[in-house]
N, C-alpha and C positions, 0 to 999 in steps of 0.2 A: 650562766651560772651565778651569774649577780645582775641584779636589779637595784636601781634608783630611783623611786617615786616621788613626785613633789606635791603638792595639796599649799592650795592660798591661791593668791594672784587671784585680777581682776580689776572689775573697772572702779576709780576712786579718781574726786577731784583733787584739785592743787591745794598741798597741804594736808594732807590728808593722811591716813597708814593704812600698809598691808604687812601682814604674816607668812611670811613662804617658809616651809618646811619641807623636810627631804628625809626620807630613811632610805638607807641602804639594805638589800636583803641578799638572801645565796648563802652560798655555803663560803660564808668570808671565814677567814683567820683573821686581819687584822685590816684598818683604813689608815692609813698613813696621815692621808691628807682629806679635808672633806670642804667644800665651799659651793661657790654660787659664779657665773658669767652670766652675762648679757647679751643679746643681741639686737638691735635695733635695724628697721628696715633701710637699707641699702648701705648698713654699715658691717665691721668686721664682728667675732664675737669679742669682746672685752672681761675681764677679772673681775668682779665686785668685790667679792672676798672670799678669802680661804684661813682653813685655821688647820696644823698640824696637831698631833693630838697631846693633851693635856697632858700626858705620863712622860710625852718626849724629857729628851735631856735638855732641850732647850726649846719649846713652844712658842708657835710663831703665829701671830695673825694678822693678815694683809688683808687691808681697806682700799679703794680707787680714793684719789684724791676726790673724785665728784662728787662721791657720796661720805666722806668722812664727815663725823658731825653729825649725821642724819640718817644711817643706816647702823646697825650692829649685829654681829653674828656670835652666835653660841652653836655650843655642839657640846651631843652626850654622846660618848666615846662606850660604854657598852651597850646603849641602845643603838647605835652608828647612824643616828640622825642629827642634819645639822638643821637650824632655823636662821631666817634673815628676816628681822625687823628693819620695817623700810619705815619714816618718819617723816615730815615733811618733803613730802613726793612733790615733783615736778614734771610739766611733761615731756622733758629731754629723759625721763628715768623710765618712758612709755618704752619697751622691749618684751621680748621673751628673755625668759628669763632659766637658766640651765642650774642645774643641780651636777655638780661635777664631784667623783669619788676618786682616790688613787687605791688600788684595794689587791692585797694579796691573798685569794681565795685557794680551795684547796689543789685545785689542779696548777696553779703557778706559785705557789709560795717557794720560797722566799720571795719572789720576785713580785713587785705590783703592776697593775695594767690600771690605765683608765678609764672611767666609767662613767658614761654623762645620762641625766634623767633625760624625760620626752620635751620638756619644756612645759613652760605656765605662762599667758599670757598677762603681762603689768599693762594695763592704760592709765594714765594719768592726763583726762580731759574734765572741761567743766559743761 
């Protein structure tokens, strides 16, 4: 009932940018929480960032200490797409890269489930 599509990623050398973007679709009611993980080969997935939404009572957005400084995410809360500028890439920042949604759609509202895109592949070689 909900879908998360990502579009960007690719190959880029060191120093370099990419654009990943994410919309959420389905028959949502509301996204709680919208952001981005990593996974890198033979590692765990990890958090890039996530942003709770703008009209919260208290809005929050968590950056990795690895990419603070050099990555930033936005989100439009009525379109339910988030975007990660990635800025001076490395190639320890080479993963898949997951589009993660928290989303209470019409068959579980109030309550949200989570939702993760197909993934996008990041290389960062030269």
């Amino acid at each position: 009932q909900v879908q998360l599509v990502e579009s960007g990623g690719g190959l880029v050398q060191p120093g370099g940018s990419l654009r990943l973007s994410c919309t959420a679709s389905g028959s949502i009611v509301s996204v709680s929480a919208m952001g981005w993980y990593r996974q890198a080969p033979g590692k765990e997935r990890e958090l890039v960032a996530m942003m709770t939404r703008a009209d919260d009572a208290n809005p929050t957005t968590d950056i990795a200490e690895s990419v603070k400084g050099r990555f930033t995410t936005s989100r439009d809360t009525p379109t339910n797409t988030v975007d990660l500028q990635m800025n001076s890439l490395k190639p320890e920042d080479t993963a898949v890269y997951y589009c993660f949604g928290k989303v209470a759609h019409r068959g579980t509202w109030p309550s949200p489930e989570h939702y993760w895109g197909q993934g996008t592949q990041v290389t960062v070689s030269s």
